[in-house]
C-alpha positions in Angstrom: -17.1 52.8 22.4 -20.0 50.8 23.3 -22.5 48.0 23.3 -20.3 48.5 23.2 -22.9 47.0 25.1 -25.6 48.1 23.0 -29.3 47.7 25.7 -31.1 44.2 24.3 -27.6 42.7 23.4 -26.4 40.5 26.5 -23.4 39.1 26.1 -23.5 36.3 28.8 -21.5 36.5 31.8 -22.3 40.7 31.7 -22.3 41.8 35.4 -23.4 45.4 36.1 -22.6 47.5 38.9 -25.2 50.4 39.7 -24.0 53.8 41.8 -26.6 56.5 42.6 -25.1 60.4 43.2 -28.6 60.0 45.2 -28.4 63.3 46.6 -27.6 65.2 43.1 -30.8 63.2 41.4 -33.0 63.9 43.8 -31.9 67.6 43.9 -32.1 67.7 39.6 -35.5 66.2 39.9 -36.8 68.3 42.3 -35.8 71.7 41.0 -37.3 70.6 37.4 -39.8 70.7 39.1 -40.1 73.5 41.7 -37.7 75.7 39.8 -34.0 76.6 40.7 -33.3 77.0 44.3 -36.1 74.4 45.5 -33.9 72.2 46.8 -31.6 74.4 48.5 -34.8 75.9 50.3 -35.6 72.1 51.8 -31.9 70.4 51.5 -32.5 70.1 55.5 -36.1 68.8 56.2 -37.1 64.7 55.3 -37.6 64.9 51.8 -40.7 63.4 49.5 -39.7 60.5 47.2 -39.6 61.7 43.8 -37.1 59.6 42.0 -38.4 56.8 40.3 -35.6 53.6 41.0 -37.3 50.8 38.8 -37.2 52.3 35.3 -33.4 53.0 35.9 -32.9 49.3 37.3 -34.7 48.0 34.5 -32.4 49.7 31.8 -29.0 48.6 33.9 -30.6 44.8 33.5 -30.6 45.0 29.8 -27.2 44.5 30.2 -27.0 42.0 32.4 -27.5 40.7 36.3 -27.1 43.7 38.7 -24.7 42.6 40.9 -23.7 45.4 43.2 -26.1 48.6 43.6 -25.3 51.4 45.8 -26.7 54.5 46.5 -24.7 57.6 48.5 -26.8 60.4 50.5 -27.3 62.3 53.5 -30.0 59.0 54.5 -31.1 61.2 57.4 -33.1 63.6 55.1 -34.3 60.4 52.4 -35.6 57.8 54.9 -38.5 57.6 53.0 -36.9 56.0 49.8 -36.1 53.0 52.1 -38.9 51.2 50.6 -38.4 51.7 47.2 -34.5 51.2 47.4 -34.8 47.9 49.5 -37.2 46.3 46.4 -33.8 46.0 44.8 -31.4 45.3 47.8 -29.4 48.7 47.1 -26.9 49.6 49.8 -27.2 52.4 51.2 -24.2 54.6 52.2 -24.2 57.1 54.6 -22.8 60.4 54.2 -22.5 63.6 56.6 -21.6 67.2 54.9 -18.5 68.1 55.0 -18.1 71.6 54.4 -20.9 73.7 53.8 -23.4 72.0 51.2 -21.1 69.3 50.1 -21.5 65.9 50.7 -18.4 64.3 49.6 -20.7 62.0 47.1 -18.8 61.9 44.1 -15.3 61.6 45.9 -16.5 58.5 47.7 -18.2 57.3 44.7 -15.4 57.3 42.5 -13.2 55.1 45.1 -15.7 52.7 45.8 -16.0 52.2 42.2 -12.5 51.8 41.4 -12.1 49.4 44.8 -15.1 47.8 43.3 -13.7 46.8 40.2 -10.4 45.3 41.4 -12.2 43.7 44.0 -14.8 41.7 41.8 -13.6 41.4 38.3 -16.7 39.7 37.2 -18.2 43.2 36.4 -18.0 44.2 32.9 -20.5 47.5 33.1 -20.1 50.5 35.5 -23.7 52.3 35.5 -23.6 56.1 37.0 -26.3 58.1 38.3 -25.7 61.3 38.8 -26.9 64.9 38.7 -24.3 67.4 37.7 -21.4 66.1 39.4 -18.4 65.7 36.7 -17.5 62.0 36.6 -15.0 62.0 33.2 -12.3 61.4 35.0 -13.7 58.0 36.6 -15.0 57.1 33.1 -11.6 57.4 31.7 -10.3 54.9 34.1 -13.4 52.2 34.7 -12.3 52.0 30.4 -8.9 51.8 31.0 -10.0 48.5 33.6 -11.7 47.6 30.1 -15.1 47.8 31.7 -18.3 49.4 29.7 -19.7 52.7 31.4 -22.7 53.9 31.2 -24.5 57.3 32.1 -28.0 58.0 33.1 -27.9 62.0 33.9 -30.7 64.6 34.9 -31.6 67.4 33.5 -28.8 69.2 30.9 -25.6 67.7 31.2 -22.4 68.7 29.4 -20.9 67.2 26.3 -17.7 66.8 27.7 -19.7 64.3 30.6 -21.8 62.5 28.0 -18.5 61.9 25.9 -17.0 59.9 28.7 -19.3 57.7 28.4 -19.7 54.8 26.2 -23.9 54.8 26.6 -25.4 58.0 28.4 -29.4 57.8 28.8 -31.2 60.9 30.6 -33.7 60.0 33.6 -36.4 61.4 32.2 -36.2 58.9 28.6 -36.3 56.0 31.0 -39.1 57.2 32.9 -41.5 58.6 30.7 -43.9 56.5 28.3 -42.9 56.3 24.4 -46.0 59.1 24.2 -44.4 61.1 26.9 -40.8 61.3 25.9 -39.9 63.1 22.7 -42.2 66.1 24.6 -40.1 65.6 28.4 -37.1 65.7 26.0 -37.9 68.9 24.7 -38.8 70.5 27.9 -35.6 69.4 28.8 -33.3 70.8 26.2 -32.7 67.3 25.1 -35.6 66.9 22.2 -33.4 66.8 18.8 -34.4 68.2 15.6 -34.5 65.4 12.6 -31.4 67.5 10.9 -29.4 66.9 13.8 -30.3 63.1 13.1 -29.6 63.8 9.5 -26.3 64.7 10.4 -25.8 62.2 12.8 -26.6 59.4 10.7 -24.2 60.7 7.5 -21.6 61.1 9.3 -21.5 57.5 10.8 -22.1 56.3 7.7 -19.1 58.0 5.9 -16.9 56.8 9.5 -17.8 53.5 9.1 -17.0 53.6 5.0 -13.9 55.6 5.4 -10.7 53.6 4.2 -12.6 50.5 2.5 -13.6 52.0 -0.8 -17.0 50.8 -0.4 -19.6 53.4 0.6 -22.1 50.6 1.7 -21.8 50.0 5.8 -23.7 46.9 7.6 -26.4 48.0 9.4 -25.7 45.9 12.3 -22.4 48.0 12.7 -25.0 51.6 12.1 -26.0 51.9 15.7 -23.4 51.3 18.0 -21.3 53.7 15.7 -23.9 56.5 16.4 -24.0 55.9 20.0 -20.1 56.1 19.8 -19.9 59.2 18.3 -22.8 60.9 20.1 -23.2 58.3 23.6 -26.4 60.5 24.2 -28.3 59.0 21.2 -31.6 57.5 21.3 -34.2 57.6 18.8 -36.8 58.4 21.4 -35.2 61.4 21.5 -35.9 62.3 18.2 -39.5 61.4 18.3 -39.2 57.7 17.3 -40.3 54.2 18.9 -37.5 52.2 16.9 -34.4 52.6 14.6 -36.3 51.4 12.1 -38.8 54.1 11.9 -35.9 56.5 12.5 -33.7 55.5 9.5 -37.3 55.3 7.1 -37.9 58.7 8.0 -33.8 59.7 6.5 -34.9 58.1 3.6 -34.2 60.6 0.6 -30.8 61.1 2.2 -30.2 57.2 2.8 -30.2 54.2 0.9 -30.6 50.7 1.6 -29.9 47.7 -0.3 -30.0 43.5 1.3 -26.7 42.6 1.6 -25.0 39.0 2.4 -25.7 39.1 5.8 -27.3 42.0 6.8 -29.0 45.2 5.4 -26.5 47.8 4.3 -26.7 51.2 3.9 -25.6 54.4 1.8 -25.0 58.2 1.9 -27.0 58.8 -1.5 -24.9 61.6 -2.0 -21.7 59.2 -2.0 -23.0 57.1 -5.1 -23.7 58.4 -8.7 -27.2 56.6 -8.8 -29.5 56.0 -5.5 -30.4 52.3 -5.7 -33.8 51.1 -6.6 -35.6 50.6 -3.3 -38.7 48.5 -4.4 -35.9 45.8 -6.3 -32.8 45.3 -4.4 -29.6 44.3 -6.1 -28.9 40.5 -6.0 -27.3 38.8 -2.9 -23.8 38.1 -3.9 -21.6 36.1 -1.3 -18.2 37.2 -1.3 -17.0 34.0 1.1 -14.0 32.9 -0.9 -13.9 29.1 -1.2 -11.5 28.8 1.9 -13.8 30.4 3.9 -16.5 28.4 3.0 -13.8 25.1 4.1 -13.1 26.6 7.2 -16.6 27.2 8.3 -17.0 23.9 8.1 -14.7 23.5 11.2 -16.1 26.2 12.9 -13.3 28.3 12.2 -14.7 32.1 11.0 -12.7 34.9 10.0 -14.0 38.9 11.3 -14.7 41.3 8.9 -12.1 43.1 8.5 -8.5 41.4 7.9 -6.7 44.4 10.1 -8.9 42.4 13.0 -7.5 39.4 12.5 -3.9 40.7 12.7 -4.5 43.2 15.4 -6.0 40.1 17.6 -2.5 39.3 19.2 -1.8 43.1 20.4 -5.3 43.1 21.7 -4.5 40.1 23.8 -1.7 41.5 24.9 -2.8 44.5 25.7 -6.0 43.9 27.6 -4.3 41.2 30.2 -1.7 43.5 31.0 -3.5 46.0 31.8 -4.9 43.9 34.3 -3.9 43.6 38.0 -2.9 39.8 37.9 -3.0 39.5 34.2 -6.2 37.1 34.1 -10.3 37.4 33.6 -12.4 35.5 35.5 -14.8 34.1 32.2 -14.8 33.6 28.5 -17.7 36.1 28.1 -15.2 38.8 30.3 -12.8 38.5 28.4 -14.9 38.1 25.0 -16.6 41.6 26.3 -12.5 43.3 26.7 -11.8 42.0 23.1 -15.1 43.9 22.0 -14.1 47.3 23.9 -10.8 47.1 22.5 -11.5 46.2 19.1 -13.9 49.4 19.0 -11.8 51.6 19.8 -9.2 50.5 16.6 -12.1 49.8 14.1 -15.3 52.0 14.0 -17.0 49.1 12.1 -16.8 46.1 14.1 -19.7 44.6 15.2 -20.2 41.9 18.4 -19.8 38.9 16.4 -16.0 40.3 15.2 -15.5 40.0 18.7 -16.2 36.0 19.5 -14.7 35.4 16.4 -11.6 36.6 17.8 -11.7 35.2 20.7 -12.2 31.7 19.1 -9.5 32.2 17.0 -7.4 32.3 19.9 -8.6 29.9 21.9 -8.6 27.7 19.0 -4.4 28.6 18.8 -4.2 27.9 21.9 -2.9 30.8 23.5 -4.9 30.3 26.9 -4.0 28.9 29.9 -7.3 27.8 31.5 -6.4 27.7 34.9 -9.2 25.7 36.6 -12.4 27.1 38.7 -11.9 30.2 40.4 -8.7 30.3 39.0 -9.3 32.4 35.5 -7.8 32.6 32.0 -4.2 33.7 31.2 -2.2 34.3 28.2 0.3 31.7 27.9 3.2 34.5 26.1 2.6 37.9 26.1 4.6 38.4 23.1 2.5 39.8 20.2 4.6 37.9 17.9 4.1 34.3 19.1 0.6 34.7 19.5 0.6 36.0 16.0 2.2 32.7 15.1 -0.1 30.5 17.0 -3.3 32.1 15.9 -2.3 32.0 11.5 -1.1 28.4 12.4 -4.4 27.3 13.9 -6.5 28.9 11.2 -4.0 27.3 8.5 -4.2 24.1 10.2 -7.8 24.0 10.7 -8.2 24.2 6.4 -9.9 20.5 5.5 -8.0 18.2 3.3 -5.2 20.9 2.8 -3.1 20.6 -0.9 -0.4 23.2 -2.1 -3.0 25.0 -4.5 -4.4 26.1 -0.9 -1.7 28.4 -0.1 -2.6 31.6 -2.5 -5.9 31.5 -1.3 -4.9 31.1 2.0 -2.6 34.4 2.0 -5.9 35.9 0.0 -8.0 35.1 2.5 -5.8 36.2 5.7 -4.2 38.9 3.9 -6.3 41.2 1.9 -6.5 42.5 -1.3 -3.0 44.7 -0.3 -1.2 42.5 1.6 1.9 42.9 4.0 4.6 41.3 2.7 6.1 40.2 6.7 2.3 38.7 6.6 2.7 36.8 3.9 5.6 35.5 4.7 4.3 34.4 8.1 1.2 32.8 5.9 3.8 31.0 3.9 6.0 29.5 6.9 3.2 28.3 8.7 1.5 26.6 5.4 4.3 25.1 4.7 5.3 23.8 8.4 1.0 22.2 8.4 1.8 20.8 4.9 4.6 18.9 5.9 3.4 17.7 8.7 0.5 15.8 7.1 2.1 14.8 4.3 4.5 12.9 7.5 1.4 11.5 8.7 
């Protein structure tokens, strides 16, 4: 999932929606501290702030504008966290027990949220705060809306929870100092061992370099592929300040080398002989020559030619899924294509995403429907967009001849390619030929 999302990477338009389990964090932070039963002991008498609110709005606005920030308690007992909670304008909602010691928190939350999200389809991320309240099941469908959800737990939280989530942070990283956190983590149960990390790392690697006969991955493509396979990850909480200093110290079981764009990087294991660190191999740019004409109308290509072909049933499928078929932005809907093309390729990074997006608005397959109004498909057949988007790219080649056409279908196509691909290649070369030849 994630960055899908990634904290520090904003794509514009992000909109992110804050709800507080108040009750549960307050309770998890208290009996940290005080020991089991603390809060049980006090539940009914006002109640000490404790929670810190600012570093955990801080890390929702690496993502974007907060937009909508609610918090759900008993308020009778928390009165004195007014203060701090007005600072940034968070809505309070009252709740009353309803049996015995439960407050109904996470039922209410989950509605709201869902409500939310129809209501205002601006927001692309969903952050929860909770304690130990089980909120997979509202994950699982704020995805489904294609929004990004994001975690921020206290104390030990299950791996099933984390999982839902396409970024999970624990309270206690965002609140402590850099000095502070790898030993908070520990007392916590979250401090890692650097073989865990080890691990970690290899086996994103070998995910990311499975299928495409090349064990070198893009580093750019590293991190959000660890955070998808383990949403909890940080490398504060394996002792480090940056990913950097993280990936220098998994040096003798990873290799790097400059690539075209970006650094890459290798399971030493997976190659005969570990690359010479100090003198990295040449730069060699792979950009066939039709790339490099294309670019030149702004017309870029992903990395991977499955993205390209899978843009169409991406289209389709995320305005469906919506309630009246349409998103409110280009950066919305450039954030859905990102979601969606993570979950179908491990490797894909957040330029794959505007590319495809451009590639379709470029074929025209929009209907822009004025202010207010938002952005439809104009078919939602996968085929004719399919059509529209290889004629656009085809028609978008400068000063086209007939010796264009084989690197064309090279270029769109692979190294194996489909023969129904080709064929669609073909037809729509030919049908852009002929019409500037009439011209």
């Amino acid at each position: 999932m994630s960055t899908n999302g990634e904290a520090g990477s904003q794509p514009n338009g992000a909109r992110v929606a804050i709800y507080w389990d108040f009750e549960n964090v307050h309770a998890s932070v208290l009996e940290e501290r005080q020991g089991a039963g603390a809060y049980r002991a006090s539940r009914y008498k006002i109640q000490e702030p404790i929670v810190e609110i600012d570093p955990v709005v801080e890390y929702a606005l690496t993502f974007g504008p907060v937009s909508l920030n609610r918090a759900y308690a008993n308020w009778q007992w928390f009165g004195k966290y007014s203060g701090r909670l007005q600072d940034h304008a968070v809505d309070l909602v009252q709740l009353f027990p309803l049996s015995g010691t439960k407050n109904g928190a996470d039922i209410r939350l989950a509605i709201d949220v869902i409500e939310d999200l129809h209501q205002h389809p601006h927001i692309t991320h969903v952050l929860v705060v909770g304690g130990d309240s089980d909120y997979v099941g509202l994950a699982q469908r704020c995805r489904k809306l294609g929004r990004t959800v994001l975690g921020v737990g206290v104390g030990t939280s299950n791996s099933r929870l984390i999982a839902a989530f396409d970024q999970f942070r624990y309270y206690h990283s965002l609140v402590a100092s850099d000095a502070e956190a790898a030993a908070t983590a520990a007392s916590l149960g979250e401090g890692k061992e650097l073989e865990d990390a080890r691990d970690l790392l290899i086996r994103a690697i070998r995910r990311l370099a499975q299928g495409r006969g090349d064990p070198w991955v893009k580093k750019a493509a590293l991190r959000p592929m660890l955070q998808r396979l383990d949403p909890s990850f940080t490398e504060e909480s394996y002792g480090f300040t940056s990913f950097d200093q993280l990936l220098q110290a998994l040096s003798d079981s990873v290799g790097q080398r400059v690539g075209v764009h970006d650094h890459e990087f290798v399971v030493l294991a997976d190659i005969k002989k570990p690359p010479e660190m100090s003198s990295p191999p040449p730069v060699v740019d792979n950009t066939t020559e039709i790339e490099r004409r294309l670019r030149k109308t702004g017309t870029r290509l992903p990395s991977n030619v499955e993205m390209f072909w899978a843009a169409s049933d991406v289209l389709v499928e995320l305005f469906t899924s919506r309630q009246d078929e349409a998103y409110d932005t280009m950066p919305a809907l450039t954030q859905g294509v990102l979601t969606e093309l993570q979950r179908r390729f491990p490797e894909v990074v957040d330029s794959d995403a505007t590319k495809v997006r451009n590639l379709a608005h470029r074929g025209r397959v929009f209907l822009l429907l004025g202010e207010g109004n938002g952005i439809r498909l104009k078919t939602t057949e996968p085929a004719e967009l399919r059509w529209l988007i290889v004629r656009s790219v085809v028609a978008h080649v400068p000063d086209i001849d007939p010796d264009d056409l084989e690197p064309l279908i090279a270029a769109l196509c692979g190294d194996h390619p489909d023969q129904e691909r080709v064929e669609l290649v073909r037809s729509a070369f030919n049908e852009v030929l002929n019409e500037t030849r009439d011209s």
